[in-house]
GUMAR-169453 format. One record per residue (C-alpha): x, y, z. Coordinates in pm, 1 decimal, decimal comma, padded with zeros to 6 digits. Example, Ala and Ser with C-alpha at 12.3 -4.5 7.8 and 13.67 -1.06 7.14 Angstrom:
% residues 2
     east    north       up
  01230,0 -00450,0  00780,0
  01367,0 -00106,0  00714,0
This chain:
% residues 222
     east    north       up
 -14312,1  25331,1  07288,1
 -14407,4  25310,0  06946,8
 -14066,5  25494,8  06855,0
 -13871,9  25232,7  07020,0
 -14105,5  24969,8  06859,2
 -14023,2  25133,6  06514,6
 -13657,6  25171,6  06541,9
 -13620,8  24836,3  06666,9
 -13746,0  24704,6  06335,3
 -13545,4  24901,9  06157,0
 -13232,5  24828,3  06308,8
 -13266,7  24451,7  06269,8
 -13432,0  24521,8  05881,7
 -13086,4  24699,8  05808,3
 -12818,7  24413,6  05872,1
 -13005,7  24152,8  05691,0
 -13057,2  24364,0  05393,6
 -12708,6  24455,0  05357,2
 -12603,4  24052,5  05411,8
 -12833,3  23934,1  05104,5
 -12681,3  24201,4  04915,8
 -12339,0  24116,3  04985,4
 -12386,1  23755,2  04943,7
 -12585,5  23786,7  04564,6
 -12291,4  23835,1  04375,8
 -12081,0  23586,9  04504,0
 -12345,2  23334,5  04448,4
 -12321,1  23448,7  04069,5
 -12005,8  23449,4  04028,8
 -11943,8  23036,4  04143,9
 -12295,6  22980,0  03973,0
 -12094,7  23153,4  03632,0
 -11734,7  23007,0  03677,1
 -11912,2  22651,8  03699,9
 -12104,8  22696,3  03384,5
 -11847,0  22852,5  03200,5
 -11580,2  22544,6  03261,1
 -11552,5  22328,9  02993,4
 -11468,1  21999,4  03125,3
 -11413,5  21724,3  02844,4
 -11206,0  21763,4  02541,1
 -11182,9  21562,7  02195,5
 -11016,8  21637,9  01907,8
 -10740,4  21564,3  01653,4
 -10333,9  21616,1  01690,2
 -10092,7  21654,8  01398,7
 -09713,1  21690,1  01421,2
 -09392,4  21517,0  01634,5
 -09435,4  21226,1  01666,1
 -09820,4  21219,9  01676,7
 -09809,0  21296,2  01269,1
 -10198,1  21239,7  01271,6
 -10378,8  21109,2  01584,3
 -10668,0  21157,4  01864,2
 -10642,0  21305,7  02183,4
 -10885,4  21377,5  02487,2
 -10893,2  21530,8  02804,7
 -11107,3  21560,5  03102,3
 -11055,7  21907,9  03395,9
 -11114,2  21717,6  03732,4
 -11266,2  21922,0  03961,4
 -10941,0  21944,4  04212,5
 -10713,1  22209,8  04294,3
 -10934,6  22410,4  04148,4
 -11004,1  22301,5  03806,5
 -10699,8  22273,6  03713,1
 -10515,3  21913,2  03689,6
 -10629,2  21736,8  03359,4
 -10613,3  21380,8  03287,3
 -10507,1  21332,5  02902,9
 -10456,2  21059,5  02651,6
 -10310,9  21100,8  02275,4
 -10290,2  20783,8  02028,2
 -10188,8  20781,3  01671,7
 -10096,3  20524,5  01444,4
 -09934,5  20584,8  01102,9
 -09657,9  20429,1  00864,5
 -09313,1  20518,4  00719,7
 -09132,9  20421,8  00441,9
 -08774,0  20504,6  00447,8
 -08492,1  20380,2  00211,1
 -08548,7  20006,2  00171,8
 -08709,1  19973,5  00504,2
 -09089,1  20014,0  00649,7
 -09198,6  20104,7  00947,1
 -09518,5  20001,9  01118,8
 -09571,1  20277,6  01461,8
 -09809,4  20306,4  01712,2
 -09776,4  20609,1  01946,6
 -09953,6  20671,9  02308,8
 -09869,2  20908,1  02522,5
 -10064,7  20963,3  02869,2
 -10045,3  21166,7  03176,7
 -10138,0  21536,5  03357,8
 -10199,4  21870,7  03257,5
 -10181,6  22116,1  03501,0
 -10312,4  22439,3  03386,8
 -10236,5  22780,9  03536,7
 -10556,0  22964,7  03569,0
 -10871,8  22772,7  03718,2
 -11062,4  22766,3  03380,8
 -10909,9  22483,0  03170,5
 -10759,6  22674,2  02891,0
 -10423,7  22917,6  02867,2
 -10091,8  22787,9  02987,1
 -10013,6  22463,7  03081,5
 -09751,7  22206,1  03184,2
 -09771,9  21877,5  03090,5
 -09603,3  21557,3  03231,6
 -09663,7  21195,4  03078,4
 -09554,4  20892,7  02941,0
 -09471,2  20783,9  02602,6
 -09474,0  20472,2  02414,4
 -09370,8  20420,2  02029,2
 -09428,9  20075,6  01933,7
 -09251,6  19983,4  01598,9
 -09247,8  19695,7  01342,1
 -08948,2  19747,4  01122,0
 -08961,8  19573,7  00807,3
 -08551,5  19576,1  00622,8
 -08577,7  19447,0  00258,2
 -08226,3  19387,2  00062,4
 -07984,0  19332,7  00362,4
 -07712,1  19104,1  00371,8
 -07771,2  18817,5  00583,8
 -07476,5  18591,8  00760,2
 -07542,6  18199,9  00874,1
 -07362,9  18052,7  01131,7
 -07128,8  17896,1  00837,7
 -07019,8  18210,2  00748,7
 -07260,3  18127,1  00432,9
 -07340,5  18505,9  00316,3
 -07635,5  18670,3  00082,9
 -07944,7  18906,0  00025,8
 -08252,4  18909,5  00225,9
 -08517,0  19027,3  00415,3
 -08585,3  19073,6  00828,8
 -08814,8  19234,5  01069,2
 -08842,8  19329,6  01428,6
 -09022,8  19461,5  01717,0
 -08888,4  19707,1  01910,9
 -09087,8  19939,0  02190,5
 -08961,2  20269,3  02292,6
 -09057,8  20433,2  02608,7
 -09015,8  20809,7  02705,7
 -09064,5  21043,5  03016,6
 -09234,0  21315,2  02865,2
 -09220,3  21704,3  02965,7
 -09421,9  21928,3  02738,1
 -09510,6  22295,2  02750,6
 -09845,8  22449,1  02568,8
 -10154,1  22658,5  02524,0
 -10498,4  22556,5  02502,1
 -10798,9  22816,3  02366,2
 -11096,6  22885,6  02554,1
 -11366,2  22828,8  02309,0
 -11589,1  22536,3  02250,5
 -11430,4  22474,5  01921,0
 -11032,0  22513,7  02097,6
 -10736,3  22483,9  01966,1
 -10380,1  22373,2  02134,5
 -10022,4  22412,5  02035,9
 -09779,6  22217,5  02239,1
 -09390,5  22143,6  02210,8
 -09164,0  21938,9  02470,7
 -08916,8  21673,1  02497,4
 -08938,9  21273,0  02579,5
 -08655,7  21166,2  02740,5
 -08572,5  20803,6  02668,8
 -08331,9  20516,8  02530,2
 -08280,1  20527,7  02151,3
 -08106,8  20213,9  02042,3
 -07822,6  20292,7  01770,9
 -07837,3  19965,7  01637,2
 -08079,8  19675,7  01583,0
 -07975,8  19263,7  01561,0
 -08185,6  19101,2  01338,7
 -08271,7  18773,8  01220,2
 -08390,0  18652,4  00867,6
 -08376,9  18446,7  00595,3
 -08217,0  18459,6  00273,3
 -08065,0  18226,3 -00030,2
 -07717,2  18219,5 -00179,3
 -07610,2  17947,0 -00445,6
 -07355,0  17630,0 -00330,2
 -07246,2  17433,8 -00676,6
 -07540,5  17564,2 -00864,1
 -07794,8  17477,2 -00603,6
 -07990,5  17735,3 -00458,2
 -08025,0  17726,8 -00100,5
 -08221,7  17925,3  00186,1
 -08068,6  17964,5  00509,9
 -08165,0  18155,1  00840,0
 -07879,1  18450,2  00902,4
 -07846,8  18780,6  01095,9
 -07688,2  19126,8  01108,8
 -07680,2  19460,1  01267,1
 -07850,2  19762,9  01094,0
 -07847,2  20129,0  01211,2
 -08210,0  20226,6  01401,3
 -08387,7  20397,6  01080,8
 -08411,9  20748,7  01052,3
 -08795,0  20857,5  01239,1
 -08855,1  21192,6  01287,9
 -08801,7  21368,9  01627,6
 -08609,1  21032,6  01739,2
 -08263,2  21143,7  01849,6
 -08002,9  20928,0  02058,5
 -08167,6  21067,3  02358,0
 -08536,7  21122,5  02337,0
 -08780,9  21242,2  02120,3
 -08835,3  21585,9  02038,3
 -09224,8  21692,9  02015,8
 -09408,5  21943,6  01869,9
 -09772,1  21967,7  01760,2
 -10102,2  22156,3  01642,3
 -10388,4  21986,2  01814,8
 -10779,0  22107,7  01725,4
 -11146,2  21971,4  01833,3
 -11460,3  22033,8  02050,0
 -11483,0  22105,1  02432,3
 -11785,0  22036,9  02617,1
């Protein structure tokens, strides 16, 4: 009787046992994964057409860590020949990362908007009289891109991110502008309101197309 007694315990010691120890390192491994995952991102972006701006990131925790909200803003200023050029540059929209951990490969989809004040100085000007002469004219003009980008993100709490891609878009070739300027009628100098058509200035990555992009990005993960 005791016999029985004793192997009964046994028996139903054994299955038990051999569950908690199965189960233990599973447990460690989610409790690791989870505390390992870095899940917000801010840093700095230099290149095409950020040339210097911010840009965070947050891993959502969906398909498995690995779709990523992101937002990039920069705001800098050109001076080309004779002409200046006020831009502001977002661009927002998914990663989605390979692995599960936030970091390595990822594709990127977005949107893009350049938002540009173009100041020409020295253009000719023509009234509605046909009255002709030198001045100055400036206008808005808003460019917005699809945006398809390729990169790879470090995993470290200081990371760093290389990306490059393409924003597919309308480039205008030329711009109509409006302005004022002075000419001279029988020694009298007089200031009239004219127009003309100037070629979109030269801004680099803009092609007819889209805008080519390409940048080094750098900052803290927490």
């Amino acid at each position: 009787m005791r016999l029985i007694i004793t192997i009964a315990i046994i028996v139903n010691f054994i299955p038990k046992t051999s569950f908690t120890q199965k189960i233990q390192p599973i447990d460690k491994i989610e409790v690791d994964t989870v505390s390992n995952l870095k899940r917000f991102s801010f840093g700095i972006k230099m290149g095409i057409p950020n040339i210097l701006g911010l840009t965070t990131e947050a891993i959502l925790p969906i398909f498995k860590n690995r779709v990523s909200p992101y937002f990039d803003y920069s705001s800098f200023k050109l001076n080309p020949d004779k002409t200046s050029i006020d831009l502001n540059y977002t661009d927002y929209g998914v990663n989605i990362y390979i692995n599960t951990k936030g970091n390595g490969l990822y594709a990127s989809i977005g949107s893009g908007s350049l938002s540009s004040l173009i100041f020409f100085e020295e253009i000719e000007l023509t009234d509605e009289n046909g009255n002709k002469g030198i001045g100055s004219a400036q206008i808005e003009k808003n460019i917005n891109t699809f945006n398809i980008k390729f990169g790879i993100k470090s995993n470290s709490k200081v990371f760093f991110r290389l990306e490059v891609g393409y924003g597919i878009g309308n480039i205008p070739n030329n711009l109509n502008l409006t302005g004022s300027f002075s000419y001279e009628e029988d020694g009298i100098s007089i200031i009239s309101n004219g127009s003309s058509t100037e070629n979109f200035p030269t801004i680099p990555g803009i092609g007819k197309r889209g805008i080519i992009m390409g940048n080094f990005g750098f900052g803290i993960s927490l």
